[in-house]
C-alpha positions in Angstrom: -26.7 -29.8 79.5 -25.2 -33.1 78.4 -21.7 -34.2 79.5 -18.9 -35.5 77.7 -19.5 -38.8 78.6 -23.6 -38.6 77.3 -22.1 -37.2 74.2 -19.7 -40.1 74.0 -21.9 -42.6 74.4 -24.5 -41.3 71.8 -21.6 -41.2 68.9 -20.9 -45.1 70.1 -24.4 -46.0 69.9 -25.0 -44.2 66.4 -21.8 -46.1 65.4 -22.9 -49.0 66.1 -26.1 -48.5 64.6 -24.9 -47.6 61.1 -22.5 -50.8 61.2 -25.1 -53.1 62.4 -27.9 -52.0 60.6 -29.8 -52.6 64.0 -31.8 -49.9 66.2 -30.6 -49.1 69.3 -33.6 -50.8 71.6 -33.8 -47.1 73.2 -37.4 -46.2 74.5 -40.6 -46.3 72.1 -39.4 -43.9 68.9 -36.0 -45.5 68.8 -32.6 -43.2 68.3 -32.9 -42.7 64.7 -36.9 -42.0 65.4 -36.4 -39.4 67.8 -33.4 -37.5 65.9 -36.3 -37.6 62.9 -38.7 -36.1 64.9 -37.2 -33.9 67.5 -33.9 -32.8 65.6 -31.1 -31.6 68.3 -33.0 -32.3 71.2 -32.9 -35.7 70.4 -30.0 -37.0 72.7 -31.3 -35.0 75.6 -35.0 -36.3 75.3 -33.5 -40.1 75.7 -31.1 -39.8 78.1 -32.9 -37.3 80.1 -35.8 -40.0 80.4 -35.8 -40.9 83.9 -39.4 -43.2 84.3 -38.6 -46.6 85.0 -41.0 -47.8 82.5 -39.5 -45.7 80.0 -36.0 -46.9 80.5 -36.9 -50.3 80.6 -35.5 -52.1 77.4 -36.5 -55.5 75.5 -34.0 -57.6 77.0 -33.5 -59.6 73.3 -33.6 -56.7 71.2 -30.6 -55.5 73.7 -28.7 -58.7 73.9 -29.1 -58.9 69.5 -27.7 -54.9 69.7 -25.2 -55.9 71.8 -23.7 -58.9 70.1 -23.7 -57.2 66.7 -21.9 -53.8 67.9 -19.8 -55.8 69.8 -17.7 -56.8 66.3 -18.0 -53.6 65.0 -14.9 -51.8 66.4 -12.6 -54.8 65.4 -13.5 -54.3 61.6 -14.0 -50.5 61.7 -10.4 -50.8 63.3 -8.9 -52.8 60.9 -10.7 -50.6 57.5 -10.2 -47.6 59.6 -5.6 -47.3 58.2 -7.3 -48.0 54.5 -8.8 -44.6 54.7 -6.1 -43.2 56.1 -3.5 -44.2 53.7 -6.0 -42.6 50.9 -6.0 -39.1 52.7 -2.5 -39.1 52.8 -2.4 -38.7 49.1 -2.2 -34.9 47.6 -4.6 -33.6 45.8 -2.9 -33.6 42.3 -1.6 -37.0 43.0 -5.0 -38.2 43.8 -6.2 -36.4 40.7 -3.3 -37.6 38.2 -4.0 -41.2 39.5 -7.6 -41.4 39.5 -7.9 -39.7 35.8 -5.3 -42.0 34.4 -7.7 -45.3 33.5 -10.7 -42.7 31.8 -7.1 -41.2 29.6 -6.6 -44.7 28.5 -10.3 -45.6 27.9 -10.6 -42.8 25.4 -7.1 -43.5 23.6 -7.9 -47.2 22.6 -11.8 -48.1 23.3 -13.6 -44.6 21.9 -14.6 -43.5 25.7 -15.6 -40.1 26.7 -16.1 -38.2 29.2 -19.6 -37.0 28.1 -20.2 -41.0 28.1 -18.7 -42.0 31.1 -21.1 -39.3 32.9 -24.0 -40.8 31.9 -23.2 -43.7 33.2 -21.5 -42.9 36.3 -24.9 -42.9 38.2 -25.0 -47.0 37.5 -21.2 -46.9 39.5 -23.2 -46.2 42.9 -20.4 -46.7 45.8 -20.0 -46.4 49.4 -15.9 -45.3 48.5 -14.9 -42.2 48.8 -12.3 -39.8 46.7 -9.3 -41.2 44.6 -11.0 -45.1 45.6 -14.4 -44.0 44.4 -12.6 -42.6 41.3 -10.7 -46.0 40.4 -13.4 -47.8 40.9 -15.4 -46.1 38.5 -13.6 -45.5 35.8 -12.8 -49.3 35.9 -16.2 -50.2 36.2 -17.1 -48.3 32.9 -13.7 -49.9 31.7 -15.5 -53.4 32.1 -18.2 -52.4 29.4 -15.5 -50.7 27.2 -13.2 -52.9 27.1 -15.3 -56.2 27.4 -14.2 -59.4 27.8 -13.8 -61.4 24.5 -14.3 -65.1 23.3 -11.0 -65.0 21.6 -7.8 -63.3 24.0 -6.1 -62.8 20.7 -8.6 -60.0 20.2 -9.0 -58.6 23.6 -8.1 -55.3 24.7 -7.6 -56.1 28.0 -4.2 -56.7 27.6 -3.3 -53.7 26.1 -5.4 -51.5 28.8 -3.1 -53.3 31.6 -0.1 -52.2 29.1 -1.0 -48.5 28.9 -1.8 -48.1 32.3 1.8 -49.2 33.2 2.8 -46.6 30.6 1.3 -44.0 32.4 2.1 -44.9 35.7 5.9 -44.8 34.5 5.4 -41.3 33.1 3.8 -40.3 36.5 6.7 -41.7 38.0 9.0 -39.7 36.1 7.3 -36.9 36.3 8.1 -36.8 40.1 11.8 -37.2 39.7 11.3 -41.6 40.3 13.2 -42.7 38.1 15.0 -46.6 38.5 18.0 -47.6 35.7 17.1 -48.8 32.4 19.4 -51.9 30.8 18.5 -54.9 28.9 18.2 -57.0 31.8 18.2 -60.4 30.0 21.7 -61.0 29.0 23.3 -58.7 32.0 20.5 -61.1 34.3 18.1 -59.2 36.9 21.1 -58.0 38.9 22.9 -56.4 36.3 25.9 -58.6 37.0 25.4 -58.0 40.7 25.3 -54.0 40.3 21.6 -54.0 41.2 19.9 -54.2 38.0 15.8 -54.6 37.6 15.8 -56.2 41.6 17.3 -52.6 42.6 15.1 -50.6 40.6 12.3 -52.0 41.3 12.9 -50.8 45.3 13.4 -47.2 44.0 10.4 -47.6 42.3 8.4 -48.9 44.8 10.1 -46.4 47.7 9.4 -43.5 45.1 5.3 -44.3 44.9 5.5 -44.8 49.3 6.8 -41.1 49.2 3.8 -40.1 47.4 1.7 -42.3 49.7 0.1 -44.4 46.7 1.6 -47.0 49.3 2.1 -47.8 52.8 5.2 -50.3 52.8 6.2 -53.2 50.6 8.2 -56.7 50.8 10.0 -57.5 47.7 10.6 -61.4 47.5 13.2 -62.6 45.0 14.0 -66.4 46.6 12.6 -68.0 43.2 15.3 -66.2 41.2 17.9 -67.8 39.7 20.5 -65.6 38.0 22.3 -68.5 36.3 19.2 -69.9 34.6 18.0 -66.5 33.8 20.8 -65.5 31.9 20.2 -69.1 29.6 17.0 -67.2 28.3 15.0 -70.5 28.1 13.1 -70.4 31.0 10.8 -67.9 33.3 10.9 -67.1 36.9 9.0 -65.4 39.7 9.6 -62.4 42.1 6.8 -61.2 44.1 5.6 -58.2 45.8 3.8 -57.9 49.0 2.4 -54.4 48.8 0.9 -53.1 52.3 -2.0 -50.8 52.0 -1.7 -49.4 48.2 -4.0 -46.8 47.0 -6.8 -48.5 44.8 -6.8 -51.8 47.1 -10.4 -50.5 48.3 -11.8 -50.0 44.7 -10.1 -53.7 43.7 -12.0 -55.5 46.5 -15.3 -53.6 45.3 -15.0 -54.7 42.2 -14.4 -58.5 42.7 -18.0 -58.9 43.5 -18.8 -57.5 40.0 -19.1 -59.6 36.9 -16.0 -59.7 34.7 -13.7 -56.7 36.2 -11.0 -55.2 35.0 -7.9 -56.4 37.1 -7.1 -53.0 39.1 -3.4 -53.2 40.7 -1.4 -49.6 40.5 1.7 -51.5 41.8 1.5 -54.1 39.4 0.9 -52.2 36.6 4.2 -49.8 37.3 6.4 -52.7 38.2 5.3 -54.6 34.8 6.0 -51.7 33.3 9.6 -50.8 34.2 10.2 -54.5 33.5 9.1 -53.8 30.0 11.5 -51.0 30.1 14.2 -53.8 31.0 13.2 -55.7 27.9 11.3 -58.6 30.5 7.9 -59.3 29.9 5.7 -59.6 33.1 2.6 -61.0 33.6 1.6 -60.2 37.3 -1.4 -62.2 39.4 -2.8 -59.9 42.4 -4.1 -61.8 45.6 -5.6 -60.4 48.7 -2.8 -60.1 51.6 -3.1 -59.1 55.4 -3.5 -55.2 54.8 -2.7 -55.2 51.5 -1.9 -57.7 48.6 0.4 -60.1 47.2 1.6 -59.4 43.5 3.3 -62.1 41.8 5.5 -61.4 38.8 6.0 -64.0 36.4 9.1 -62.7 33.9 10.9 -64.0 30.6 12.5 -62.6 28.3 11.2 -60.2 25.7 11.3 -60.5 22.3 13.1 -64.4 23.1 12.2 -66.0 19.7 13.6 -63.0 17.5 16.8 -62.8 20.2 17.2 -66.6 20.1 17.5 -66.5 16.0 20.3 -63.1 16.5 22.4 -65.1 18.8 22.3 -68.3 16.6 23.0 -66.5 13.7 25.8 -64.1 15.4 27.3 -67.9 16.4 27.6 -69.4 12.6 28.5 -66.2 11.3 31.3 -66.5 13.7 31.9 -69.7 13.1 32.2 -69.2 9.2 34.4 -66.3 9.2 36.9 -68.6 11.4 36.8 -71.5 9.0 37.0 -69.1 6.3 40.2 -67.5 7.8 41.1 -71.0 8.0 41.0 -72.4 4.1 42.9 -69.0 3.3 46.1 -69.7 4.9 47.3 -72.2 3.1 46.3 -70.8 0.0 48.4 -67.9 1.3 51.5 -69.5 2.6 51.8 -71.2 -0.5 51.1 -67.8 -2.6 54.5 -67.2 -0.6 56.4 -69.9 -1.2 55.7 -69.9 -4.9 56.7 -65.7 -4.8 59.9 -67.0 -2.6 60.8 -69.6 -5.2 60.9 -67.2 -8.5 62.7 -64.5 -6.4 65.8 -67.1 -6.1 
């Protein structure tokens, strides 16, 4: 009968074995041999081995074990909270999120699902669930929605711009729902009332009660509320997002040629700034357990808002000097009326 301890030591070992990619130096069939040819009575074969020449180990193939398992709990500890953060979603949040980029695929780049099957086999992945999902779908993204000579003609930018739309209308769905203004007159405060800056933390606290994220750090020390509200520049806030669902599925698919920028945070935060009549362009950067989303916002619609005001100013200006030439005519319409009276 095996104790605890035997049974302890044999899940370290095969551990260790399946991070390293290294055999246990354990007598001649190995670990992994003798589970393959004795099944369960494996573990008890090896450890019950009690010949001297049967324990007795390569001492290099030990000491090359040994110095390869022995970084193995430091970064199984550290990826060991990533999966964690992805079990704590629901199901139907897991499901709503995961489904969204294949919805957006088939509204503007022809995809199917039919399609996307037969090439899902290609998307081969060590992730698991709503990260194996995400990853996916944005894989077959890449080769819908390909990257183009000319950005004018790319879809890329409008895929970023639908996913933040249907982020939004997840969040709203679930009762998240941040104030809407035009935040570029009344500045990113709303003239100190909150504004964008404030909804952008119910946002953000909304999507952490659904678990799409662990915790965040918003950082607005580039903003300026009195150069803002001029309209003729842009300026930064940044995110830093700990543990977001689809951080996993993001890192996969740097190593891949040409991905699809995958940030679920970015996209919803870009997309209530829209909301807010700012247009965002966010850049996503790796972060101690998590990453870094910088926002870079101006104004919407500036050129066309730039004309209104100008115009809004002469016309202004016109009707005053207008006002202006008619009173004298006036006063001496009444001076003439005056004079015939007496």
């Amino acid at each position: 009968k095996m104790s605890s301890y035997s049974l302890l030591f044999l899940a370290g070992v095969t551990a260790a074995e399946a991070w390293t990619g290294v055999a246990a130096p354990v007598t001649q069939l190995g670990l992994r041999g003798a589970h393959r040819s004795c099944g369960m009575q494996a573990p008890a074969m090896i450890l019950g081995a009690s010949s001297s020449e049967t324990l007795r180990l390569d001492r290099r193939a030990l000491l090359e074990f040994a110095g390869k398992a022995a970084v193995a709990p430091v970064v199984v500890g550290i990826a060991f909270p990533r999966e964690a953060a992805a079990e704590s979603l629901s199901k139907d949040t897991a499901a709503a999120v995961g489904k969204l980029p294949l919805d957006v695929l088939k509204t503007i780049a022809g995809g199917s699902e039919k399609e996307f099957k037969g090439l899902q086999a290609d998307y081969e992945s060590d992730l698991t669930g709503v990260e194996l999902a995400l990853y996916q779908a944005y894989m077959y993204g890449a080769v819908k929605v390909p990257v183009t000579e000319d950005p004018r003609i790319s879809l890329r930018p409008l895929f970023q711009s639908k996913m933040s739309d249907g982020l939004i209308k997840f969040a709203q769905a679930n009762g998240i729902a941040p104030k809407v203004y035009d935040a570029r007159g009344d500045g990113l405060t709303n003239v100190g009332k909150g504004g964008v800056l404030k909804g952008s933390k119910v946002l953000l606290d909304g999507l952490k009660k659904q678990g799409l994220l662990d915790d965040y750090t918003l950082d607005t020390s580039e903003y300026d509320e009195n150069e803002w509200k001029q309209g003729t520049g842009s300026t930064i806030i940044s995110v830093i997002v700990k543990k977001p669902v689809g951080m996993a599925a993001s890192r996969a698919l740097e190593e891949e040629d040409a991905p699809l920028q995958l940030s679920l945070v970015g996209n919803v935060v870009s997309g209530y700034m829209r909301q807010c009549k700012v247009v965002s362009e966010f850049l996503v950067e790796p972060a101690k357990d998590g990453e870094k989303i910088s926002f870079t916002l101006s104004w919407a619609g500036k050129a066309r808002l730039a004309q209104s005001i100008s115009r809004r100013s002469k016309d202004k200006f016109n009707t005053a000097r207008a006002f202006t030439k008619d009173k004298p005519k006036e006063e001496k319409e009444k001076a003439e009326e005056k004079a015939a009276d007496e």
